[in-house]
PDB file of the backbone (N, CA, C, O) and the ligand in Angstrom, with CONECT records:
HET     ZN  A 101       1
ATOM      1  N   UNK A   1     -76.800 209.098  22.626  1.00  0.00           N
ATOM      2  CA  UNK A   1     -77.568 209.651  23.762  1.00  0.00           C
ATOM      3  C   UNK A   1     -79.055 209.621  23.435  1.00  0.00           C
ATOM      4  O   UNK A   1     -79.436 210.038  22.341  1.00  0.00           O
ATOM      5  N   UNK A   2     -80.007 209.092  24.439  1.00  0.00           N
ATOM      6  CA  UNK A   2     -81.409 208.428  23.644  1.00  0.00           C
ATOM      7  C   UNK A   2     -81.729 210.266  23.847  1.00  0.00           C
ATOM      8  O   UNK A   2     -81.013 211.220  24.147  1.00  0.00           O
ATOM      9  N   UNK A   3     -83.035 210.115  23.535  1.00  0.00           N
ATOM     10  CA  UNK A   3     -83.747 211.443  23.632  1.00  0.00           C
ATOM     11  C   UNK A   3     -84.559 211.542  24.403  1.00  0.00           C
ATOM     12  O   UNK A   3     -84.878 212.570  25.000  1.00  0.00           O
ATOM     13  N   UNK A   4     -85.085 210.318  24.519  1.00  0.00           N
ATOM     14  CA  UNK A   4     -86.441 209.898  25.348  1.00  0.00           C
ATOM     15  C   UNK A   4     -85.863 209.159  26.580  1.00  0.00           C
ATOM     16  O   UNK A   4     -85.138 208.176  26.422  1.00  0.00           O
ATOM     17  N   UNK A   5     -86.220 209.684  27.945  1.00  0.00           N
ATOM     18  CA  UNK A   5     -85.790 209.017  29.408  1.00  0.00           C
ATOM     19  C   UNK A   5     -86.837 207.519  29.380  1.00  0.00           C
ATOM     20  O   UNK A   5     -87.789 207.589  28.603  1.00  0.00           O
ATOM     21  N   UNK A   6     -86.749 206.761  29.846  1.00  0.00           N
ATOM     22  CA  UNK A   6     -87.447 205.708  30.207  1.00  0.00           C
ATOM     23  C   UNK A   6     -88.009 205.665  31.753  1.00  0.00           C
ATOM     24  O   UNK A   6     -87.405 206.280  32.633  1.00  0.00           O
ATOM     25  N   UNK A   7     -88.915 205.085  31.970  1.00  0.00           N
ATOM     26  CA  UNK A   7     -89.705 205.046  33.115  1.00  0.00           C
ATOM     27  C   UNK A   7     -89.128 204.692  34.442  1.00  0.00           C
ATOM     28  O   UNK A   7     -88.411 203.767  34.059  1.00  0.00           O
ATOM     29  N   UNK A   8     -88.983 204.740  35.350  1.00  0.00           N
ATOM     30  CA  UNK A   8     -87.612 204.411  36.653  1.00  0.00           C
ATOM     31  C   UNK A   8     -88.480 203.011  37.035  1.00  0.00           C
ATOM     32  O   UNK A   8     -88.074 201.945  37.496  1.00  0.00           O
ATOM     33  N   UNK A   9     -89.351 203.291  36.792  1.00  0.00           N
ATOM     34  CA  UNK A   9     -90.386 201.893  37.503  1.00  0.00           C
ATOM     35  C   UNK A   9     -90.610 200.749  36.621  1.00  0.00           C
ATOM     36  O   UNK A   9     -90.340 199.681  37.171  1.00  0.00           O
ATOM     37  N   UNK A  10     -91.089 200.640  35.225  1.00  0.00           N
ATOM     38  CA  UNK A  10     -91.136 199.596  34.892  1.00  0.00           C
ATOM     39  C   UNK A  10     -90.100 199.449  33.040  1.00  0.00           C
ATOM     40  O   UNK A  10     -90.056 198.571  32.179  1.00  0.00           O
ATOM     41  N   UNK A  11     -89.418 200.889  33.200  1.00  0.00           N
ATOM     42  CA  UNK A  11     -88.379 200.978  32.328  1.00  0.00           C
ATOM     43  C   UNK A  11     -88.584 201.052  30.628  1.00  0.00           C
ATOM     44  O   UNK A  11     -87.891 201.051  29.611  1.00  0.00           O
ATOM     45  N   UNK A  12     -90.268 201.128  31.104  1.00  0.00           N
ATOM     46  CA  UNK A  12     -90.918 201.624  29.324  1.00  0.00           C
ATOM     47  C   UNK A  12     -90.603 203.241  29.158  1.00  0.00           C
ATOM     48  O   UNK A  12     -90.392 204.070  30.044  1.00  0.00           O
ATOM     49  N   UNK A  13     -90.641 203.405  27.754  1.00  0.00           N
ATOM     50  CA  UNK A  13     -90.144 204.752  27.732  1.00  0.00           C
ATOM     51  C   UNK A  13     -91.447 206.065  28.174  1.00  0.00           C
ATOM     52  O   UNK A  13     -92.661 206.004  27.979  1.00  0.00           O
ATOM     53  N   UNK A  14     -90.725 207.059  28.743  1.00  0.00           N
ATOM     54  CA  UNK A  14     -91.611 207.975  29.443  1.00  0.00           C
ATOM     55  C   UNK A  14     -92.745 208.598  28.302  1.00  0.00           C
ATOM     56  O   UNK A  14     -92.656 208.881  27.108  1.00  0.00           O
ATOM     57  N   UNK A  15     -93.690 208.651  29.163  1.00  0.00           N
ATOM     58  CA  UNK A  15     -95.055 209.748  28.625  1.00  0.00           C
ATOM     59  C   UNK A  15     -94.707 211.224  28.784  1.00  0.00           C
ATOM     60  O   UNK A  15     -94.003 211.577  29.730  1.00  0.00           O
ATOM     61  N   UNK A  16     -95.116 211.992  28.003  1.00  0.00           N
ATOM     62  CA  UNK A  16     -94.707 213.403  28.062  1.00  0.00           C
ATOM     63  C   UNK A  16     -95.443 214.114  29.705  1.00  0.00           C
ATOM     64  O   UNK A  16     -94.944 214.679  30.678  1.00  0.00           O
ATOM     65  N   UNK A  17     -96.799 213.716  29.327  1.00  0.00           N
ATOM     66  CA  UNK A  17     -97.662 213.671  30.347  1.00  0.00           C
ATOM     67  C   UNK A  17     -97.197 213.333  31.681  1.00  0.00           C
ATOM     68  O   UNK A  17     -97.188 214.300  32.443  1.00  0.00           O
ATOM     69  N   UNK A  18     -96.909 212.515  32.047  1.00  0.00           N
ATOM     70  CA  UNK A  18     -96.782 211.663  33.290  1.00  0.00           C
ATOM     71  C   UNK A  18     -95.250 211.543  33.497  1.00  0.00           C
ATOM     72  O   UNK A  18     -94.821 210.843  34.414  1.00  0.00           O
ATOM     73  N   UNK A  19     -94.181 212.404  32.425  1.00  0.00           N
ATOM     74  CA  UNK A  19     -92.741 212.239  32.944  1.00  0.00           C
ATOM     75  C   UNK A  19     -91.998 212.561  33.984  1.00  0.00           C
ATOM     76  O   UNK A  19     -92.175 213.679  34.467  1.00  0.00           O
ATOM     77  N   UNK A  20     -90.839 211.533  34.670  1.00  0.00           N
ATOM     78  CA  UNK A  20     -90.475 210.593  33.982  1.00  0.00           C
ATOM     79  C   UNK A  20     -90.795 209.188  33.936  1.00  0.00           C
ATOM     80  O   UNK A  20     -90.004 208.245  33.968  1.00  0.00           O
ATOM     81  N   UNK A  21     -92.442 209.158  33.833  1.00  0.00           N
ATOM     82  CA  UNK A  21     -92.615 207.936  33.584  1.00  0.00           C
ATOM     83  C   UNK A  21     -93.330 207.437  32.847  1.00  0.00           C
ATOM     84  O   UNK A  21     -93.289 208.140  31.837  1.00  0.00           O
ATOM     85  N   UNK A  22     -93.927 206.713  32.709  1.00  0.00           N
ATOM     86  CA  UNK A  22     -94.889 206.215  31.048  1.00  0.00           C
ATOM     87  C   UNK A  22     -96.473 206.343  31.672  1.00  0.00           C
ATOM     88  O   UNK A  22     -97.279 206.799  30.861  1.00  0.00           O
ATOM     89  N   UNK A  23     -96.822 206.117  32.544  1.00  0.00           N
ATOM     90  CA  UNK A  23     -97.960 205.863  33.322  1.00  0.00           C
ATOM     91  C   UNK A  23     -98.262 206.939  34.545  1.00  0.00           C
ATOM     92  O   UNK A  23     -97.404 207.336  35.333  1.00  0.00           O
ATOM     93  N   UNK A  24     -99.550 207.302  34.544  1.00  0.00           N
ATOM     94  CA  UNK A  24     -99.829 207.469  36.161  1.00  0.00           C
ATOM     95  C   UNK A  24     -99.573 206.462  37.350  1.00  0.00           C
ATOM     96  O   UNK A  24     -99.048 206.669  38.443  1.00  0.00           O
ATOM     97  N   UNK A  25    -100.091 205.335  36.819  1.00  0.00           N
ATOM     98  CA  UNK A  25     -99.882 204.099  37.236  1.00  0.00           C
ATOM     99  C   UNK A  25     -98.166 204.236  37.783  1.00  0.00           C
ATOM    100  O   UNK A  25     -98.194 204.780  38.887  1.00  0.00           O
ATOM    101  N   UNK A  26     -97.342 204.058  37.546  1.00  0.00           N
ATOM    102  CA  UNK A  26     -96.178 204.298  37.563  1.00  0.00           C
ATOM    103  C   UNK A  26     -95.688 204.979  38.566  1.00  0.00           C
ATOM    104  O   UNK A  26     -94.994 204.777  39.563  1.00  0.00           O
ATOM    105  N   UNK A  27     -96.432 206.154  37.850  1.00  0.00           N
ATOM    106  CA  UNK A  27     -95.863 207.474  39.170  1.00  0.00           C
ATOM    107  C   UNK A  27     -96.565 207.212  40.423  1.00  0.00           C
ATOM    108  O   UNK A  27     -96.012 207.222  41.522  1.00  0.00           O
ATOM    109  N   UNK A  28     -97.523 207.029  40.267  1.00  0.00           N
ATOM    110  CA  UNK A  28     -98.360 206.789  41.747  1.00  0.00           C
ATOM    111  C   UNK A  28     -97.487 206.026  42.831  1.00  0.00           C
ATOM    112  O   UNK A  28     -97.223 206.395  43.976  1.00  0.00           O
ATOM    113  N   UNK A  29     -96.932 204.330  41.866  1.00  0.00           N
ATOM    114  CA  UNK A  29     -95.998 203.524  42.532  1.00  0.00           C
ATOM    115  C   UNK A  29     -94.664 204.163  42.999  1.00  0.00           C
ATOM    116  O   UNK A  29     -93.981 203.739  43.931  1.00  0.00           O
ATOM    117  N   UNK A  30     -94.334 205.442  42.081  1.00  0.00           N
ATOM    118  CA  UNK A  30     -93.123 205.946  42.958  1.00  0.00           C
ATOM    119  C   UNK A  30     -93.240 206.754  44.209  1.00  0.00           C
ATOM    120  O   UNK A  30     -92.635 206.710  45.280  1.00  0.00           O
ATOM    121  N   UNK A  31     -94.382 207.645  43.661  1.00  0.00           N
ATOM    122  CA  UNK A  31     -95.030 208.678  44.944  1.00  0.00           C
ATOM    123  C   UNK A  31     -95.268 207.725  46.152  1.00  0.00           C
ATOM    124  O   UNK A  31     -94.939 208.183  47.246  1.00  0.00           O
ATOM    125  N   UNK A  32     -95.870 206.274  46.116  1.00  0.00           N
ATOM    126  CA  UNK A  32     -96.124 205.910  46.965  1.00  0.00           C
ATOM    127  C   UNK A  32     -94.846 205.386  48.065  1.00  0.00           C
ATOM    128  O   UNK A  32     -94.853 205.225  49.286  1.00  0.00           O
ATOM    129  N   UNK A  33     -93.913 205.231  47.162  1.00  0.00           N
ATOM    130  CA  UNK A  33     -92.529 203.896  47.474  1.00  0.00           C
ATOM    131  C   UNK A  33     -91.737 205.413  48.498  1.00  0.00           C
ATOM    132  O   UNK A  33     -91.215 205.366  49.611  1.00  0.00           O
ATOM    133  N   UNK A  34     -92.003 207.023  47.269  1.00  0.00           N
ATOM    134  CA  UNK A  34     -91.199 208.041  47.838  1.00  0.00           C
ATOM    135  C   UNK A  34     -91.953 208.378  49.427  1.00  0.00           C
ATOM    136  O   UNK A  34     -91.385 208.843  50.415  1.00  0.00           O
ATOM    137  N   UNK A  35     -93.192 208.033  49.310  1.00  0.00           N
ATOM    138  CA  UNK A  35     -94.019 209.070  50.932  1.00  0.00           C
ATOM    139  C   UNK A  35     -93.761 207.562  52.030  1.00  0.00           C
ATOM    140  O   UNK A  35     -93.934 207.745  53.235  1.00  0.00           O
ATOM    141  N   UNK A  36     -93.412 206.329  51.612  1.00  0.00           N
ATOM    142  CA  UNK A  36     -93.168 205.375  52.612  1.00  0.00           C
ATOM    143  C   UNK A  36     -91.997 205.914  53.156  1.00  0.00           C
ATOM    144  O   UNK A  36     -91.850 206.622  54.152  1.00  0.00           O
ATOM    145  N   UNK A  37     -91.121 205.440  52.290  1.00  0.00           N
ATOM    146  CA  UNK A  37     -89.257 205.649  52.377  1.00  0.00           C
ATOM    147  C   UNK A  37     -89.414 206.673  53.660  1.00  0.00           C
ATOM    148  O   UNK A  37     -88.940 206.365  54.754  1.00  0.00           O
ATOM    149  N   UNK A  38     -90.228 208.111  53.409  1.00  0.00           N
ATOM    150  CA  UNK A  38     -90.044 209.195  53.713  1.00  0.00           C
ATOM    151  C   UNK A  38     -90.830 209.720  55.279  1.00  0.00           C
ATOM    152  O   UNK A  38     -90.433 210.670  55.954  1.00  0.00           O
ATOM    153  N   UNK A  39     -91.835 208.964  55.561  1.00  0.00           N
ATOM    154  CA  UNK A  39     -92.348 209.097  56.050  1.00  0.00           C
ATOM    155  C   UNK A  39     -93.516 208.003  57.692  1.00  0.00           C
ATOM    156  O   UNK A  39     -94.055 208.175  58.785  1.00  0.00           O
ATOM    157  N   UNK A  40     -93.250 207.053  56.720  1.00  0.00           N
ATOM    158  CA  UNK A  40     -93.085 205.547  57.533  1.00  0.00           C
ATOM    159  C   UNK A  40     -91.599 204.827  57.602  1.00  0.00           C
ATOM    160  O   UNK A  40     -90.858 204.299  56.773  1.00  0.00           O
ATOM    161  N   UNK A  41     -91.548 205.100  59.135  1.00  0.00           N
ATOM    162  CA  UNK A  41     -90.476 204.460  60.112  1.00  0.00           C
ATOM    163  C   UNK A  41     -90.806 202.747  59.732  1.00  0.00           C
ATOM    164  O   UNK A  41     -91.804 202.150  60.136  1.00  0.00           O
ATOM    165  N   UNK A  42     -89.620 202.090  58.789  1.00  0.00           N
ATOM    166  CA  UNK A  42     -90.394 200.721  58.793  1.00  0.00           C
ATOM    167  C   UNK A  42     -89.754 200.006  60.027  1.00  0.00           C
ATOM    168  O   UNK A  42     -88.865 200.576  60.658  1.00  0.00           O
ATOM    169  N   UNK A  43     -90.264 198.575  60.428  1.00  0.00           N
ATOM    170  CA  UNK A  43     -90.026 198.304  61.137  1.00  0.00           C
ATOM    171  C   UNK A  43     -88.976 197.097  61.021  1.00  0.00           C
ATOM    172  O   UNK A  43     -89.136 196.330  60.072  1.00  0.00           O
ATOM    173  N   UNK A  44     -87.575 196.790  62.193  1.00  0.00           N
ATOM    174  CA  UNK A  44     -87.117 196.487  61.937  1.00  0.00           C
ATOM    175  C   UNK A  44     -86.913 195.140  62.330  1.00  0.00           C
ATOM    176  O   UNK A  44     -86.924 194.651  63.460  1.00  0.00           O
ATOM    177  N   UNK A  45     -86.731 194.630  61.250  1.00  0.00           N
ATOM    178  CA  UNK A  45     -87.166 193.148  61.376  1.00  0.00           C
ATOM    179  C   UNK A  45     -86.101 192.157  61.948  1.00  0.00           C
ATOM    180  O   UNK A  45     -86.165 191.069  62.520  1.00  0.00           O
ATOM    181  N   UNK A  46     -85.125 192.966  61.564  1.00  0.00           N
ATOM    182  CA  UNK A  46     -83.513 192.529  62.023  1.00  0.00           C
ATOM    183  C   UNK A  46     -83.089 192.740  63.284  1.00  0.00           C
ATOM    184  O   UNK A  46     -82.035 192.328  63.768  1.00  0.00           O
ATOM    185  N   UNK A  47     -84.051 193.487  63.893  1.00  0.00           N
ATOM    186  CA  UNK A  47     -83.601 193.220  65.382  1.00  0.00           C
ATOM    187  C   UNK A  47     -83.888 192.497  66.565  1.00  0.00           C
ATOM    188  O   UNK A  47     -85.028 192.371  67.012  1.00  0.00           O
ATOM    189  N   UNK A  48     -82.974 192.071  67.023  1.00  0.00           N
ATOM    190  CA  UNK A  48     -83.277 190.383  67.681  1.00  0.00           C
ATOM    191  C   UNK A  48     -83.808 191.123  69.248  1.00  0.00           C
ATOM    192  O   UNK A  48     -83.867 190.264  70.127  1.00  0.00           O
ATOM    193  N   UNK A  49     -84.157 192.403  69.684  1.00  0.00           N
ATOM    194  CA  UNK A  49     -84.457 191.978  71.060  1.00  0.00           C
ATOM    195  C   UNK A  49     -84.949 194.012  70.537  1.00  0.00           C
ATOM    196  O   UNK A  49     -84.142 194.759  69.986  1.00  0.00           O
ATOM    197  N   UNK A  50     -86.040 194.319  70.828  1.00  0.00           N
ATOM    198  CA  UNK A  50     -86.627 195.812  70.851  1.00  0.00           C
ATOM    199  C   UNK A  50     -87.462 196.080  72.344  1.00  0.00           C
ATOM    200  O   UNK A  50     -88.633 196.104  72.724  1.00  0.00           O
ATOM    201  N   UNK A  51     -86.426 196.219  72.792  1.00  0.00           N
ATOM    202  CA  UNK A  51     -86.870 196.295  74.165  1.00  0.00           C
ATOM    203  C   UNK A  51     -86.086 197.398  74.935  1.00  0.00           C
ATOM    204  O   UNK A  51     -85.029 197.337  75.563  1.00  0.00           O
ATOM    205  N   UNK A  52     -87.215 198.756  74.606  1.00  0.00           N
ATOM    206  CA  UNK A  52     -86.137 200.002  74.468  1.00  0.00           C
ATOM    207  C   UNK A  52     -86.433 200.373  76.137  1.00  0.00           C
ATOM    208  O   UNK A  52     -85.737 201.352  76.409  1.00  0.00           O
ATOM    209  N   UNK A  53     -87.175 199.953  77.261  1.00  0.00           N
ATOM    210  CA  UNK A  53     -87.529 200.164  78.344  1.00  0.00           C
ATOM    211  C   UNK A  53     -87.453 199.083  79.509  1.00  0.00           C
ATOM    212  O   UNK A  53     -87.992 198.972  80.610  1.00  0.00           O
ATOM    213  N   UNK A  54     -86.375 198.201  78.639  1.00  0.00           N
ATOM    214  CA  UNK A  54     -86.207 196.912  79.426  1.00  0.00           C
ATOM    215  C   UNK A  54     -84.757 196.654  79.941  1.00  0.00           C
ATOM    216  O   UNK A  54     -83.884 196.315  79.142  1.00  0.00           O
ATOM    217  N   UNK A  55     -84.429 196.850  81.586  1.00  0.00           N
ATOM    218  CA  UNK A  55     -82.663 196.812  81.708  1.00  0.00           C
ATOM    219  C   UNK A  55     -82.202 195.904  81.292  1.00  0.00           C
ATOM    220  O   UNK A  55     -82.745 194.799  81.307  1.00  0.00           O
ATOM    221  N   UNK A  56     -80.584 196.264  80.606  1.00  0.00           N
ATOM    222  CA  UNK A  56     -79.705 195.260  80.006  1.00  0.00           C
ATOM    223  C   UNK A  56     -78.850 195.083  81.294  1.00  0.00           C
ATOM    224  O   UNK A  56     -78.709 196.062  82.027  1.00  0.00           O
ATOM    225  N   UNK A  57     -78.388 194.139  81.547  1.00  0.00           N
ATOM    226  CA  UNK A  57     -77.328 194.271  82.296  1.00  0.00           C
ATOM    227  C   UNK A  57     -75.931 193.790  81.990  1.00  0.00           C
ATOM    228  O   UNK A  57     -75.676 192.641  82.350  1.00  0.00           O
ATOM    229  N   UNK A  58     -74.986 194.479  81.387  1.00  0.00           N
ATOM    230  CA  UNK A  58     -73.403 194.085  80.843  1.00  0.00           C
ATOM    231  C   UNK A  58     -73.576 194.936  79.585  1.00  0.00           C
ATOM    232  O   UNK A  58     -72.611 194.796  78.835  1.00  0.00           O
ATOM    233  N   UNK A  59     -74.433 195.708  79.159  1.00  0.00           N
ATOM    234  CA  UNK A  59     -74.524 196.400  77.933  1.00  0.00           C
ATOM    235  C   UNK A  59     -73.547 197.537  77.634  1.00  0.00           C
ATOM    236  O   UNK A  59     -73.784 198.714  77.908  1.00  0.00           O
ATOM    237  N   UNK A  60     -72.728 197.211  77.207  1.00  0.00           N
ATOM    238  CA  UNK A  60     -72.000 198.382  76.740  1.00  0.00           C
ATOM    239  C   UNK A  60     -72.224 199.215  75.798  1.00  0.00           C
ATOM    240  O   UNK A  60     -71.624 200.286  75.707  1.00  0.00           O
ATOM    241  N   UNK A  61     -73.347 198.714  74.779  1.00  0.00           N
ATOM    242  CA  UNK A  61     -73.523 199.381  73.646  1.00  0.00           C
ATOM    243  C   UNK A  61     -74.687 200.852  74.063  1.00  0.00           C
ATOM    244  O   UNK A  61     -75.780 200.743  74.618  1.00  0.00           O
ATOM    245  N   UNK A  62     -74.053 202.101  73.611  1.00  0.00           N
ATOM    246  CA  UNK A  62     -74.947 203.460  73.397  1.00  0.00           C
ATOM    247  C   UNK A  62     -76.242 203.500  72.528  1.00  0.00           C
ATOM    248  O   UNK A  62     -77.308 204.112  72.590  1.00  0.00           O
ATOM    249  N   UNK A  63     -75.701 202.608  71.718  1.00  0.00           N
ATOM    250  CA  UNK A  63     -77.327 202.885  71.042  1.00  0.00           C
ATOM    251  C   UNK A  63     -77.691 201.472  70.906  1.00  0.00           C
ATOM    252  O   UNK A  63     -78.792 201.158  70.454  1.00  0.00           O
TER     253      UNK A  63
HETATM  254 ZN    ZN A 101     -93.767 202.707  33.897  1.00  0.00          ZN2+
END
């Protein structure tokens, strides 16, 4: 069982300082990846027609 966690981001072992990660650098990239995820609706790229105010006609689907 190590003693020391390693960094989630670039998998160097953690700074006491900045744990669990080795860097500010690091954490910043998670804080940033965590307030997107969390907070920006991304957009979806996979959808073939976003046309939430436009009639379908034969649509059976609810959402
Ligand atoms: Zn790192």
């Amino acid at each position: 069982m190590p003693a020391a966690k390693t960094c989630p981001i670039c998998g160097k072992p953690s700074v006491e300082a900045f744990k669990p990660f080795c860097s500010k650098r690091c954490a910043d990239v998670d804080l940033n990846r965590w307030l997107s995820g969390t907070y920006v609706i991304p957009a979806k790229e996979d959808e073939p027609a976003a046309h939430e105010n436009t009639p379908v006609s034969g649509d059976d689907d609810e959402f």
